[in-house]
C-alpha positions in Angstrom: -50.0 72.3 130.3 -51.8 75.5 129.4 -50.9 74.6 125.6 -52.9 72.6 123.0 -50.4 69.9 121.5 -50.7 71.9 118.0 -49.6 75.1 119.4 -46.3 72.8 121.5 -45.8 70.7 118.1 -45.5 74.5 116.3 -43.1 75.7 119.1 -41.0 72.4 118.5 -40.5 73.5 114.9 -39.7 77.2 115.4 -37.0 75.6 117.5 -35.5 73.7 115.1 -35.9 76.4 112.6 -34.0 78.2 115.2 -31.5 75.6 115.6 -30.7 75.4 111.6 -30.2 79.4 111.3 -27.3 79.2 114.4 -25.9 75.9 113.1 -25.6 77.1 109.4 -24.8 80.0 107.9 -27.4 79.1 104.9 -29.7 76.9 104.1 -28.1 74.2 101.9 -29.3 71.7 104.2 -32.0 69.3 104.2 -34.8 69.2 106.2 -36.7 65.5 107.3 -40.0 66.0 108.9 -42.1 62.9 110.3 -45.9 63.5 110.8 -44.7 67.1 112.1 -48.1 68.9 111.4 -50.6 66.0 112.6 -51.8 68.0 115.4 -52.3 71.1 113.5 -55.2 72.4 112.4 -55.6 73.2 108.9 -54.9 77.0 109.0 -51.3 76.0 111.2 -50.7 73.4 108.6 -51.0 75.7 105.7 -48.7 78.3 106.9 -46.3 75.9 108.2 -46.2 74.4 104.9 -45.7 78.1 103.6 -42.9 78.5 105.7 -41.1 75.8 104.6 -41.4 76.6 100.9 -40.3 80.5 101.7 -37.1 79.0 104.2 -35.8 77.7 100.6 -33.6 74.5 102.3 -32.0 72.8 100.4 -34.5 69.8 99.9 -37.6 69.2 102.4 -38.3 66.0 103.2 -41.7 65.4 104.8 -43.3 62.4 106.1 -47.1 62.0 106.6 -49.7 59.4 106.9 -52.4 62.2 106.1 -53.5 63.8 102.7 -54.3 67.2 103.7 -50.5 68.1 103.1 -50.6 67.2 99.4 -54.4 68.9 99.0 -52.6 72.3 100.2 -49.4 71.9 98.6 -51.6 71.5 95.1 -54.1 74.5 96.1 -51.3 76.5 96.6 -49.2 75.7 93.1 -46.4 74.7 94.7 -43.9 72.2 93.3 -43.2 69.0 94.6 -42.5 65.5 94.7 -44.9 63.0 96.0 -44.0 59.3 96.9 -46.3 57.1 97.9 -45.4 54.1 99.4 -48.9 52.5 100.8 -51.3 53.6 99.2 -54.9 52.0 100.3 
């Protein structure tokens, strides 16, 4: 209870970070994430993002309703793919 929900939401995904390097000997795995970083703040959301790209999975699949994911992802130089399916 003493948490925020960004700080549990982060702890959630070092798990299953955790969970991948037992279950796998590499990473040639996908990854799907739905709305994972939502409660993040932006500083969390930027280095989770970093993490991500460093892990080097296989393919990362990530699922948001927000923009701030794609703003970073740009700032940074990294190289994605962005589908859009609802755009407003």
């Amino acid at each position: 209870d003493i948490l925020s929900n960004g700080a549990k939401d982060q702890l959630y995904l070092s798990l299953r970070f955790s969970f991948i390097n037992m279950l796998f000997k590499n990473k040639e795995v996908p990854i799907f994430l739905d709305d994972a970083f939502v409660q993040y703040d932006d500083d969390r959301r930027k280095k989770a993002l970093e993490l991500l790209f460093n892990e080097e999975f296989a393919q990362v699949l990530l699922f948001t309703c927000q923009e701030i994911e794609q703003k970073i992802l740009d700032d940074n130089l990294y190289e994605y793919n962005c589908v859009i399916l609802n755009q407003k």
